[in-house]
N, C-alpha and C positions, 0 to 999 in steps of 0.2 A: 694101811688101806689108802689106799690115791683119790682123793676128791677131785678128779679133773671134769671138766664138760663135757656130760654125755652126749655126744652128737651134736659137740658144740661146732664141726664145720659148717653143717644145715645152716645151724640157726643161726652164725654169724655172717654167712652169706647173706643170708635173710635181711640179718638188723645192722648190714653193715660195715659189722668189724671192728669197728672205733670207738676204745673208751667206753660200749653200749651205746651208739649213737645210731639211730638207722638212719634209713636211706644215704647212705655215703657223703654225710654231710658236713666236710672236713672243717670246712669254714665255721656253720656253726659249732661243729665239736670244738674247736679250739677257743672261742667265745665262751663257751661253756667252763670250759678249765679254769679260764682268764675270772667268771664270774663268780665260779667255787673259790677260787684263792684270793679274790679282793673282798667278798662278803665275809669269808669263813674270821678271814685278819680282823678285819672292822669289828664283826661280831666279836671278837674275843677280846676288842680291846676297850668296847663300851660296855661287855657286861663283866667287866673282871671285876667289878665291885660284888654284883650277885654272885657269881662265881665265887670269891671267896669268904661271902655269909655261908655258902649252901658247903664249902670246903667246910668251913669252922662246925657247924650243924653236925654233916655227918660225923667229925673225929669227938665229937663231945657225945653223938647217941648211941654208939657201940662202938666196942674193940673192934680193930681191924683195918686194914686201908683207908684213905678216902675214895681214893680212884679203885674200880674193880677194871679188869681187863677178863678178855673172853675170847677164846680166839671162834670166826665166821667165816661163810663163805661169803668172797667178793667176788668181782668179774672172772668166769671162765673156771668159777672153782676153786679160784690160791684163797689161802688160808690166812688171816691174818689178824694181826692182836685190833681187835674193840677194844675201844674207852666210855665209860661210862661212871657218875658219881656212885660210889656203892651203896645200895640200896637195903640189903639182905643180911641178915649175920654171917658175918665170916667165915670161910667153909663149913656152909650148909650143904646137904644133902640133895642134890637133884634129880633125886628118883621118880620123884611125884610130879617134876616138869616133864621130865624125859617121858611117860605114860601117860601123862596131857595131853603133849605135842603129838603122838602115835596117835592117839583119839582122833585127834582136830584133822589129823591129815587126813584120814583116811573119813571124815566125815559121822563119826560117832560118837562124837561131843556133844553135850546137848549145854546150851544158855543159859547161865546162870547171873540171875537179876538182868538178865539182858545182854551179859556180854560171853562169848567165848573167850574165855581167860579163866586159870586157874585160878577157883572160887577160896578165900579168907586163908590165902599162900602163910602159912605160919613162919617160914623164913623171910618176910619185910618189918623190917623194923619203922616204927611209928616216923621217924624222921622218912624216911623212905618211901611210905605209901603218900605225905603229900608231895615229895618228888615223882613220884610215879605219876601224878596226879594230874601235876601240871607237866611231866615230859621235862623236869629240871634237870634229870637226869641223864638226859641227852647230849648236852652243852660239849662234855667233853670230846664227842666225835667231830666236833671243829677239828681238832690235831688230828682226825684219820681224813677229813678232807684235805684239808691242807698237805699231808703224804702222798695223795692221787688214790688213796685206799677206798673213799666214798668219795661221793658228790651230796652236794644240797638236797636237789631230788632226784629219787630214783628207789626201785623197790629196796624192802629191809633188808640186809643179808640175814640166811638162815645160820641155823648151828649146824654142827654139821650132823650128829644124828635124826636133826629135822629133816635135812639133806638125803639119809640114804634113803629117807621114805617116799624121796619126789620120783615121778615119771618124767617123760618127755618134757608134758607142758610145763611142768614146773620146773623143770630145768631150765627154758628158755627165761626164765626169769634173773638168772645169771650170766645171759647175755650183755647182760650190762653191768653199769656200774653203779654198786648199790646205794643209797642216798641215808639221808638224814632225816627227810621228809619226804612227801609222796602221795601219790593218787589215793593212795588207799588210808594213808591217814587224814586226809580231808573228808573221806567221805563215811566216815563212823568208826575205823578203825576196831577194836573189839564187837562192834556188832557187827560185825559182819563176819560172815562162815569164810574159812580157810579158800574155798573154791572162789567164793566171791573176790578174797582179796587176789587171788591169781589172775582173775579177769582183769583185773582193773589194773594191775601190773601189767599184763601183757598188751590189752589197751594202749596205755602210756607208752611202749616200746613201739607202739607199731604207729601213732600217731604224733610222736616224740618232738615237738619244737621248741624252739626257745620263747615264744608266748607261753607252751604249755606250762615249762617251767615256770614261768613268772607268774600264770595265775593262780600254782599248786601255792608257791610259796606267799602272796600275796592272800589267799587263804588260813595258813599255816597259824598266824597270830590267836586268828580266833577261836581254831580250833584247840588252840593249847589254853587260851586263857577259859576257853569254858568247859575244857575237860573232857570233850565230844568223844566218847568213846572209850575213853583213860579212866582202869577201876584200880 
């Protein structure tokens, strides 16, 4: 089955074309690159001590990897391997995500203790849910920025059966290049409904600068250190 971008001519006309950058903003898109590859390095090389407590963590609280990989969609649809610290027991079952996400998209999800996210997920392991917690489990998509695979900020890539459930609008959400962080995780992230987070993605594409970025990510700290939305 081909994941490519539905009626991605429209929309990249629209936003652009570049890297997910709109209004044709060549100068700053390449600022932007320039920003993702000197933070992404720094960051990996000042937190490589957290980095490998939370390495040592995971290979001592289950069998199984410490890195999980997953393959997402990124810009325009291509498919490509995510990194993240593994969270989950080792080939678990993803039935009951996969029938979440069809819920949530289609808007028949209903909130549990506040958040849209699947409710007391039996495949996270104790190590895992306080990674989940704080977003430690993120770290390792430094090395898919650093590929040109994400940026810092920009919406989440989906999976891709979360994918065949999107329309139009939420296709345009892969007119760009997916991030690390973002509009939508600053502003509650699980509480907020599936719809909501599409606004706020599409938002960010269509009012897209390089302050935006700096204030998403200049938010980012506190929203991980106090969990804002992270169950």
């Amino acid at each position: 089955m081909s994941h490519g971008f539905t009626g991605s001519d429209e929309s990249l006309v629209r936003f652009g074309g570049l890297g997910g950058i709109g209004h044709g903003q060549l100068g700053q898109a390449s600022v932007k690159r320039l920003i993702d590859v000197t933070l992404a390095l720094a960051l990996l090389l000042v937190l490589l001590p957290v980095l490998l407590v939370v390495a040592l963590l995971v290979s001592v609280s289950s069998e199984g990897p410490i890195l999980y990989k997953q393959q997402r969609l990124g810009r325009g649809g291509q498919l490509f391997w995510f990194y993240k610290f593994r969270t989950m027991i080792h080939g678990n079952d993803p039935t009951d995500h996969r029938e979440y996400a069809r819920a949530l998209i289609r808007g028949e999800a209903q909130p549990v203790r506040g958040a849209f996210k699947l409710a007391d997920d039996k495949r996270v392991t104790r190590v895992g849910a306080f990674l989940l917690r704080y977003s430690l489990d993120e770290f390792p998509q430094l090395i898919n920025v650093l590929l040109g695979q994400m940026s810092l900020v920009g919406p989440r890539p989906p999976l891709p059966y979360e994918a065949e459930l999107y329309g139009p609008p939420e296709w345009q959400r892969l007119s760009v290049t997916p991030g690390l962080t973002g509009l939508w995780q600053v502003s509650g992230r699980s509480r907020l409904t599936f719809d909501e987070m599409v606004e706020l993605d599409l938002m960010y594409i269509e009012q897209w600068s390089l302050w935006l970025d700096l204030q998403i990510m200049l938010r980012t700290p506190l929203a991980v250190l106090t969990g804002d939305g992270a169950y």
